[in-house]
FIGU-732058 format. One record per residue (C-alpha): residue number from 1; y, z, x. Coordinates in steps of 0.05 Angstrom, whole numbers. Layout:
@resi = NUM | yy = Y | zz = Z | xx = X
...
***
This chain:
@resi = 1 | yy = 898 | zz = 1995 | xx = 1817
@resi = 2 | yy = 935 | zz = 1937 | xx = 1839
@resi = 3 | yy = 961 | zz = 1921 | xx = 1778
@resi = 4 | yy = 986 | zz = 1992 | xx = 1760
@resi = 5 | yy = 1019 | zz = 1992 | xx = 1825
@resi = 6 | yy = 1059 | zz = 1925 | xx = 1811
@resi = 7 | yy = 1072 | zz = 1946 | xx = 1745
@resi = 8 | yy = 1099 | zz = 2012 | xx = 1761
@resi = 9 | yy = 1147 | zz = 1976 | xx = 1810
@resi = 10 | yy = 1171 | zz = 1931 | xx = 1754
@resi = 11 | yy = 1180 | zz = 2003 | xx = 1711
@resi = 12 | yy = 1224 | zz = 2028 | xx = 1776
@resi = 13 | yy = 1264 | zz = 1962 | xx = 1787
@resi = 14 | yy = 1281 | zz = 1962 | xx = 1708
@resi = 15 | yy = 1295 | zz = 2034 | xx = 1699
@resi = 16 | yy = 1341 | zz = 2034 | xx = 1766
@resi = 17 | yy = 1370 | zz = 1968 | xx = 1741
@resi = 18 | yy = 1391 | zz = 1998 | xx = 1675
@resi = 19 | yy = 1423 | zz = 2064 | xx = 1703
@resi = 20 | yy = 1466 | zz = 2023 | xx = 1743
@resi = 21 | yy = 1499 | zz = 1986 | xx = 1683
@resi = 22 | yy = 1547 | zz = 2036 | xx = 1677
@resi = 23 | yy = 1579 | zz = 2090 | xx = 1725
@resi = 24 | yy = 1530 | zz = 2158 | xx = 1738
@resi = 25 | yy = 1552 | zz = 2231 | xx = 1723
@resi = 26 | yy = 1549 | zz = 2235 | xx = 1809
@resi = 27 | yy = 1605 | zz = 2186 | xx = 1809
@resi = 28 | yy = 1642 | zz = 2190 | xx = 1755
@resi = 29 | yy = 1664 | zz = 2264 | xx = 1751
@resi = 30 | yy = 1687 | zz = 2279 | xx = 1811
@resi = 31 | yy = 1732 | zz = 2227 | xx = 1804
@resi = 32 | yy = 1762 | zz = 2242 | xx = 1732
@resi = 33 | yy = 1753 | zz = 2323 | xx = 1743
@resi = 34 | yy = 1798 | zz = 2313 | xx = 1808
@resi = 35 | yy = 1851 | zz = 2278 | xx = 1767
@resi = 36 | yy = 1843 | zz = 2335 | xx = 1706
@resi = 37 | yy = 1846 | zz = 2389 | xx = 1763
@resi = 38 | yy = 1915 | zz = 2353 | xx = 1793
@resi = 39 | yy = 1947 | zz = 2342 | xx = 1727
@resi = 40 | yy = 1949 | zz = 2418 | xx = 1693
@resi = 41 | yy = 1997 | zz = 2469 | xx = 1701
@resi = 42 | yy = 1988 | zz = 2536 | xx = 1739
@resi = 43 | yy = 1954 | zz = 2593 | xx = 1698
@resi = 44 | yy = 1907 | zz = 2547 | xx = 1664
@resi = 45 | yy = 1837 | zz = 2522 | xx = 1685
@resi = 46 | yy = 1785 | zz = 2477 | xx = 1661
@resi = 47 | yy = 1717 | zz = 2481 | xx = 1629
@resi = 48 | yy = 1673 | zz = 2454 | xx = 1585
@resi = 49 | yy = 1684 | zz = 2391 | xx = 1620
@resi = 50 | yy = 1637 | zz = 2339 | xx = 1594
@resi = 51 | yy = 1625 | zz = 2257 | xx = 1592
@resi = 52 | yy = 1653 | zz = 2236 | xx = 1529
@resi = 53 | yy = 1644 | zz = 2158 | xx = 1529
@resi = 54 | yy = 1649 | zz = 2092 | xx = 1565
@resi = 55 | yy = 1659 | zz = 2028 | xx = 1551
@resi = 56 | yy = 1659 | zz = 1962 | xx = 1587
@resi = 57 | yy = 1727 | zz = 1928 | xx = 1603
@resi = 58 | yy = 1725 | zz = 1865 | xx = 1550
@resi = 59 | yy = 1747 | zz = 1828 | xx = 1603
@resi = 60 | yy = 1704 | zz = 1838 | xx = 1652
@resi = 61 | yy = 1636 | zz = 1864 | xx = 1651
@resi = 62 | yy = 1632 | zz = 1894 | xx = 1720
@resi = 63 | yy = 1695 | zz = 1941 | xx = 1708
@resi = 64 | yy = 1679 | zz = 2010 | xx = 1660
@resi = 65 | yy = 1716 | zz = 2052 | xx = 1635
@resi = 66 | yy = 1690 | zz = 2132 | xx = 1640
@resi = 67 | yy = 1719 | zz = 2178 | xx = 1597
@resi = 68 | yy = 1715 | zz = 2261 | xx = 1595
@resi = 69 | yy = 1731 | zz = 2313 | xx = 1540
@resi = 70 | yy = 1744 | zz = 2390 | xx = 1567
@resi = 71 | yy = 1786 | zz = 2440 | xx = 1546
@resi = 72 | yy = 1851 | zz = 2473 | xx = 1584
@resi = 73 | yy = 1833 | zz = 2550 | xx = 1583
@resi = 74 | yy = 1896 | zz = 2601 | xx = 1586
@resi = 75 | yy = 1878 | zz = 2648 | xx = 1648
@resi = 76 | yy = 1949 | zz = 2697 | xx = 1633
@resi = 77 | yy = 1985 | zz = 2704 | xx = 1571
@resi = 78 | yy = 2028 | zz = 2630 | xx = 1554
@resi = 79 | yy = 2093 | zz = 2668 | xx = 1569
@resi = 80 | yy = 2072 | zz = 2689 | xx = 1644
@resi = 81 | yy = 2042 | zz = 2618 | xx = 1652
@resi = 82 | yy = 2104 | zz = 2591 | xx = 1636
@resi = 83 | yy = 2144 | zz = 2639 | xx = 1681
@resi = 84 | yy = 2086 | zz = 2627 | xx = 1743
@resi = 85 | yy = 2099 | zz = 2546 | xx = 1732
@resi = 86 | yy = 2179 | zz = 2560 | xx = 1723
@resi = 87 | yy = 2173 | zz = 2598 | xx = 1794
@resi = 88 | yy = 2147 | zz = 2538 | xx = 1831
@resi = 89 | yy = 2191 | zz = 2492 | xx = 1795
@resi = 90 | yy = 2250 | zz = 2521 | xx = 1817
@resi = 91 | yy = 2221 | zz = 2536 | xx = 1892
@resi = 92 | yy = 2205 | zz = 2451 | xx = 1899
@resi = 93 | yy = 2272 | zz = 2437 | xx = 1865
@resi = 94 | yy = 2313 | zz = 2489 | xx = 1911
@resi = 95 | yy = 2271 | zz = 2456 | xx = 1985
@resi = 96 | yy = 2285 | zz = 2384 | xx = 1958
@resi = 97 | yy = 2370 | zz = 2407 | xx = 1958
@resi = 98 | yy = 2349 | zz = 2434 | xx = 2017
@resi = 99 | yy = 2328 | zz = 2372 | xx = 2052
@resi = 100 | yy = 2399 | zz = 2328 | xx = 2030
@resi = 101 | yy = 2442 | zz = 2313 | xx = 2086
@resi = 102 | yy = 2508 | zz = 2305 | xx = 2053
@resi = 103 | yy = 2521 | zz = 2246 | xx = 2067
@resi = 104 | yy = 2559 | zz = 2192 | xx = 2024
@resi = 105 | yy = 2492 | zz = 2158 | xx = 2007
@resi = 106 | yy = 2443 | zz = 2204 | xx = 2012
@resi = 107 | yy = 2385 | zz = 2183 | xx = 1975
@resi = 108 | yy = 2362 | zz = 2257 | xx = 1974
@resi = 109 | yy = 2417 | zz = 2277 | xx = 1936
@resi = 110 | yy = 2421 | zz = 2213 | xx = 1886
@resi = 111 | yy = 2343 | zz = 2225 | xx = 1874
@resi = 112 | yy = 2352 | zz = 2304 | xx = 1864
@resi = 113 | yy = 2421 | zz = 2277 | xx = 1808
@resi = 114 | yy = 2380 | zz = 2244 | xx = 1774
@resi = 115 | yy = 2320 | zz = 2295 | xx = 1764
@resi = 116 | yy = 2374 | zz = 2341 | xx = 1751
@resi = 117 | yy = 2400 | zz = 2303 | xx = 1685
@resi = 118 | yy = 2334 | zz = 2274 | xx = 1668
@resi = 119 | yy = 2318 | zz = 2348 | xx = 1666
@resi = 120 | yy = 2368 | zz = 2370 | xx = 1633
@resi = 121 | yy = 2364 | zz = 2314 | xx = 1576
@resi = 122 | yy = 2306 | zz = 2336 | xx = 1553
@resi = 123 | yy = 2317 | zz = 2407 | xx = 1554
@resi = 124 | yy = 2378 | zz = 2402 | xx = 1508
@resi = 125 | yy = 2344 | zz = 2356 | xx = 1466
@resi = 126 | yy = 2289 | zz = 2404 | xx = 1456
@resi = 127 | yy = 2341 | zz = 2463 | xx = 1437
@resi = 128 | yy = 2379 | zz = 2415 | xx = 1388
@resi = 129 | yy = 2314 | zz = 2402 | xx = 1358
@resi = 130 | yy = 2295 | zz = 2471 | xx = 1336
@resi = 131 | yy = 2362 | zz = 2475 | xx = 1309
@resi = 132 | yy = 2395 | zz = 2555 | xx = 1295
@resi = 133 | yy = 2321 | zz = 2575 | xx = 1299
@resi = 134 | yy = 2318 | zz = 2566 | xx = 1376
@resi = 135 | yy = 2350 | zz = 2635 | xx = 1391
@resi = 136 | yy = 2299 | zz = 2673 | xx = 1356
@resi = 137 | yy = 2247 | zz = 2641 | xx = 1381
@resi = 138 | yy = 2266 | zz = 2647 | xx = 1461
@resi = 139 | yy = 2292 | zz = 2722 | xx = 1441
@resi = 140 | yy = 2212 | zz = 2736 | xx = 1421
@resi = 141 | yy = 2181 | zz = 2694 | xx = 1468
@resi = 142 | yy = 2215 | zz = 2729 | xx = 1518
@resi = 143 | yy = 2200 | zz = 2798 | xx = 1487
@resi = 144 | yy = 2127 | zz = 2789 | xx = 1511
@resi = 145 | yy = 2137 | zz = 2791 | xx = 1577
@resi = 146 | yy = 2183 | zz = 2835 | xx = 1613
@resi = 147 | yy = 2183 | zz = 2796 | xx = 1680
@resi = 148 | yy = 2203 | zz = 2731 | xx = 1638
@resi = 149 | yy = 2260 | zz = 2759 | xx = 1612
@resi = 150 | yy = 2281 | zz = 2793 | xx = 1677
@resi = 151 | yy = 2284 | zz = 2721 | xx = 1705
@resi = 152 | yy = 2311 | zz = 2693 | xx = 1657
@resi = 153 | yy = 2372 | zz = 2746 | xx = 1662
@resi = 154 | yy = 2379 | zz = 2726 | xx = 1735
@resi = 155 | yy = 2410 | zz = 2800 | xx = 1752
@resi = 156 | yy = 2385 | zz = 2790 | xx = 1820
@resi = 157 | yy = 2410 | zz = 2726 | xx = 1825
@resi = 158 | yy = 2476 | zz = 2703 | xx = 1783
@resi = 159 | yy = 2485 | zz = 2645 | xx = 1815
@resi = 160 | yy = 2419 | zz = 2618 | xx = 1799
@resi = 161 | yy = 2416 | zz = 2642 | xx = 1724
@resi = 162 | yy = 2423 | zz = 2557 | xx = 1701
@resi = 163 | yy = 2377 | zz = 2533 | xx = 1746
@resi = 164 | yy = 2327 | zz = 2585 | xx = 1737
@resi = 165 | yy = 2330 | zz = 2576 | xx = 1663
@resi = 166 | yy = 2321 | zz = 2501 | xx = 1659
@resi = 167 | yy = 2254 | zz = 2506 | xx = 1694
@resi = 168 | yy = 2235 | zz = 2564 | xx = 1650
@resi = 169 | yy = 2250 | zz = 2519 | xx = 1589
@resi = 170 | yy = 2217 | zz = 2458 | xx = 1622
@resi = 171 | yy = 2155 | zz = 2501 | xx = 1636
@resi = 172 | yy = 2161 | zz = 2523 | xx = 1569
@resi = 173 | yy = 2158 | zz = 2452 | xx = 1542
@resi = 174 | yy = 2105 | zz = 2433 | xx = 1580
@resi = 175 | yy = 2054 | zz = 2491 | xx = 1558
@resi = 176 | yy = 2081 | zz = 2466 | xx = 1479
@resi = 177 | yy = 2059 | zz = 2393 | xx = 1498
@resi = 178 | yy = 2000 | zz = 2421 | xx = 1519
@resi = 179 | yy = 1990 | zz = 2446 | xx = 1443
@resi = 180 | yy = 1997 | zz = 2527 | xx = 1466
@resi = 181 | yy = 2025 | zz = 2567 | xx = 1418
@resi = 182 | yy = 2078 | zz = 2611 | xx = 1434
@resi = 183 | yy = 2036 | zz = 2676 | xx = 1428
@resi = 184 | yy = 1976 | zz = 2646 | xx = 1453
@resi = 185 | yy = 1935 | zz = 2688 | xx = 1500
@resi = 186 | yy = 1879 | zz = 2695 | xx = 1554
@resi = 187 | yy = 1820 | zz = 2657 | xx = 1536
@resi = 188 | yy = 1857 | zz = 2613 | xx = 1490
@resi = 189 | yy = 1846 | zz = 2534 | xx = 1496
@resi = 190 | yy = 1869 | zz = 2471 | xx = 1482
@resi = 191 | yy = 1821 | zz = 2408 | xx = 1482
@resi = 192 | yy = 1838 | zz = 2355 | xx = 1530
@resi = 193 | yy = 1812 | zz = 2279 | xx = 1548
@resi = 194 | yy = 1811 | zz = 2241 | xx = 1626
@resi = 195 | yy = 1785 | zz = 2180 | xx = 1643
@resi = 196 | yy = 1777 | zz = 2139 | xx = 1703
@resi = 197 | yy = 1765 | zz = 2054 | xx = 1711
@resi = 198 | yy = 1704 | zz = 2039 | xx = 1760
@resi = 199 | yy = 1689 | zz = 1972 | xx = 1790
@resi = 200 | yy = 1615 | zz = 1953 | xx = 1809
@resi = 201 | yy = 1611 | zz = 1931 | xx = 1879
@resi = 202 | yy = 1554 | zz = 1909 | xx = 1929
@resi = 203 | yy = 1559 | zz = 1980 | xx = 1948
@resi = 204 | yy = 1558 | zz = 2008 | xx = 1877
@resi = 205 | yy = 1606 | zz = 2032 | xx = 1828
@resi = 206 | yy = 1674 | zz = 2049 | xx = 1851
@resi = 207 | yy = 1736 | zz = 2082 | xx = 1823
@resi = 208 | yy = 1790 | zz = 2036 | xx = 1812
@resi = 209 | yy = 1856 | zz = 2073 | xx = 1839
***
């Protein structure tokens, strides 16, 4: 009996020993599903979420590397995703002009310039990319959804018909980088990867911020 007993506590030590080579599930995925969750757009949730692989840093063998597949799952049509993400876009953008002081250097103001342009680059670029196809395509797009097209009119609103349609645009863009199609649907999905660096520690693994 003795010797079972030792043995079995040699089984224990090695088996515990070898899980903790590498990052657990308990550990791991809270960690990379909290960035996943923090880093998609409104109208779109996560499943299927799944360890993928891991791998120890070459250059150090108590640093690993976790890494999860899932897919990004359409919960509304693309077109009111893009209009729910272009709302809250242009609510953060019009509270940060809020907050500027008007004064000569007003670091509010310069930071809020530059988004501004940075913004703007990229939406223009986008339209000069598509070329004369780009009307079409935003005249069905918008088609789809009645409340997208209402915004985009700005009737309510005249004064805030450019502003409101750059962040339409930009959340347009970002639903395309996704890989959404433009008549994509509820239920639809994209597959997606996160990953997270750990460090082992005297207290266990730990996620490297």
């Amino acid at each position: 009996m003795k010797k079972i007993s030792v043995a079995a506590v040699l089984f224990a030590g090695f088996v515990l020993a070898a899980c903790d080579d590498k990052p657990s599930d308990s550990v791991a995925e809270p960690v990379v599903r909290k960035w996943a969750e923090e880093n998609k757009a409104n109208g779109l949730e996560i499943a299927n979420f799944e360890r993928a692989n891991g791998q120890v840093d070459p250059d150090s063998a108590n640093r690993y590397k976790v890494t999860y597949s899932y897919n990004l799952k359409l919960t509304k049509p693309v077109a009111e995703a893009v209009l729910e993400n272009a709302k809250l876009n242009h609510k953060e953008k019009s509270a940060s002009a809020k907050r500027e002081t008007g004064q000569l250097f007003d670091a509010t103001a310069l930071q809020n310039n530059v988004n501004s342009l940075q913004q703007s680059m990229i939406v223009n670029q986008w339209i000069a990319n598509q070329g004369d196809g780009f009307k079409a395509r935003r005249d069905a797009f918008l088609s789809t959804c009645t409340s997208c097209a209402t915004w985009w009119n700005s009737e309510d609103a005249p004064e805030e018909s450019q502003n409101r349609r750059i962040a339409f645009l930009t959340a347009w863009i970002e639903m395309e980088e996704y890989g959404f199609k433009d008549k994509a649907t509820v239920g639809d999905s994209v597959p997606r990867f996160a990953w997270a660096f750990f460090s082992k520690t005297e207290k266990g693994w730990q996620a490297l911020n």
